[in-house]
C-alpha positions in Angstrom: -0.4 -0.6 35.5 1.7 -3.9 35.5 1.5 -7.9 35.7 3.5 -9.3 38.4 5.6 -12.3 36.3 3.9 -15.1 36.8 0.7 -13.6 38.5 -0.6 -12.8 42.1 -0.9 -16.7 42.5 2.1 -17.6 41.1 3.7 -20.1 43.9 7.4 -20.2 42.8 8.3 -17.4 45.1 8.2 -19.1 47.7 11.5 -20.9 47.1 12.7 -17.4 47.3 11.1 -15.2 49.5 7.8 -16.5 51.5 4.8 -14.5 51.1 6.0 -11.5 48.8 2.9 -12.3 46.6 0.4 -11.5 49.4 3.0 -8.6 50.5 2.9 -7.1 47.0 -0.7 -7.4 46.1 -0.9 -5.1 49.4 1.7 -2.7 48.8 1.0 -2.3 44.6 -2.3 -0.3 45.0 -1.4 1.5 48.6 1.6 3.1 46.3 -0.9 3.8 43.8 -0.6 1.1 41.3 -2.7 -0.9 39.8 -2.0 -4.4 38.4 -3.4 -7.1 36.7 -3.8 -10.9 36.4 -5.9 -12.8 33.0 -8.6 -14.6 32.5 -8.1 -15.9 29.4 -4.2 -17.5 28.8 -2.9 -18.0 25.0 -0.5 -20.6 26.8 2.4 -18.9 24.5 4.5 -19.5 27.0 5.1 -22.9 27.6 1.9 -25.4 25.9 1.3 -23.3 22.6 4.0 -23.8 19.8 2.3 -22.5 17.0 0.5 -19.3 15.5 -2.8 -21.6 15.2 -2.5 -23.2 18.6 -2.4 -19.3 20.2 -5.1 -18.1 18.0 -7.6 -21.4 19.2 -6.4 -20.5 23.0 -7.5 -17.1 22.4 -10.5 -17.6 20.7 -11.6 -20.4 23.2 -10.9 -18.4 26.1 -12.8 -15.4 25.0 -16.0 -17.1 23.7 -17.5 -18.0 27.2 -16.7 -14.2 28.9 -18.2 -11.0 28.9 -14.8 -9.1 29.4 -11.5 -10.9 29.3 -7.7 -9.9 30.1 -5.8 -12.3 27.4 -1.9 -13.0 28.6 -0.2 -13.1 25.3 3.3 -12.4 25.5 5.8 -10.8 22.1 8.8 -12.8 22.5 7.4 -15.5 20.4 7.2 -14.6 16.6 4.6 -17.6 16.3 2.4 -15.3 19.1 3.1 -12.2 17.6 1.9 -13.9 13.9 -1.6 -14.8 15.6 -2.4 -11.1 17.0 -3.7 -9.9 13.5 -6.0 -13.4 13.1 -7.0 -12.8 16.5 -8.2 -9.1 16.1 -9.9 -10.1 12.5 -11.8 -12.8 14.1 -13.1 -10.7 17.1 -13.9 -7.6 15.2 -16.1 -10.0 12.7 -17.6 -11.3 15.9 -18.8 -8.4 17.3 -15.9 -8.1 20.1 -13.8 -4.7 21.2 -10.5 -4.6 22.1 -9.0 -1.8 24.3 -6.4 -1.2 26.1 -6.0 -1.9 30.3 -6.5 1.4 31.8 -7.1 2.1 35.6 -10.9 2.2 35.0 -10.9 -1.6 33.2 -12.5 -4.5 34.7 -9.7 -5.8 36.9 -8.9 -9.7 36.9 -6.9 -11.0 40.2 -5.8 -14.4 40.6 -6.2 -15.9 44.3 -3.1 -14.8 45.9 -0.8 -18.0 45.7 2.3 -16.9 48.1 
C-alpha cells in the first residue's frame, strides 16, 4: 500500500516531470500495488497549528461520510497529541477504525498531472 506525496492530483509535478501522476496511478496497481488518496484531511500540514484545530478537522471531516481515509501525518507533536482525542471521540460515537488493507474502500483523487 502507499500515498503518493501530495496525492494522485497533486499538480506540482509538473514543474518537474509532466504527467508522472497519470503515469504512476497506471503503473502502481499493474505492478501490484495499491495506493491511496483521503477523503477527510486534518490539514496538519500546512492550515492546522494546534492539537484542537486537528482534532475539529477530523471530526468535521468524518461526520458527513460513511467510510473515510483521514491524512494525518506524525511529524507534528501537536497531530500526534490529537490521535488519542480523536479515537476517544469516535469510539463514543459509534465509529471503527481499521487499518488500510488491499480490501478497504479505496479513495482516489482526480488525477491532477
Amino acid at each position: 500500500l502507499t500515498r503518493f506525496p501530495g496525492g494522485t492530483g497533486n499538480t506540482a509535478t509538473r514543474k518537474i516531470n509532466e504527467g508522472i501522476m497519470t503515469r504512476l496511478s497506471k503503473e502502481v496497481p499493474a505492478r501490484g500495488f495499491y495506493y491511496f488518496d483521503w477523503n477527510v484531511s486534518s490539514q496538519d500540514a500546512g492550515v492546522a497549528t494546534t492539537e484542537e484545530e486537528v482534532f475539529n478537522n477530523v471530526i468535521k471531516g468524518i461526520s458527513n461520510r460513511s467510510t473515510s481515509v483521514v491524512l494525518q501525518h506524525d511529524i507534528r507533536q501537536f497531530s500526534v497529541d490529537a490521535v488519542e482525542k480523536i479515537i476517544i471521540w469516535g469510539l463514543e460515537n459509534g465509529y471503527t477504525f481499521l487499518p488500510l488493507e488491499p480490501s478497504s474502500p479505496t479513495v482516489h483523487h482526480p488525477v491532477g498531472n
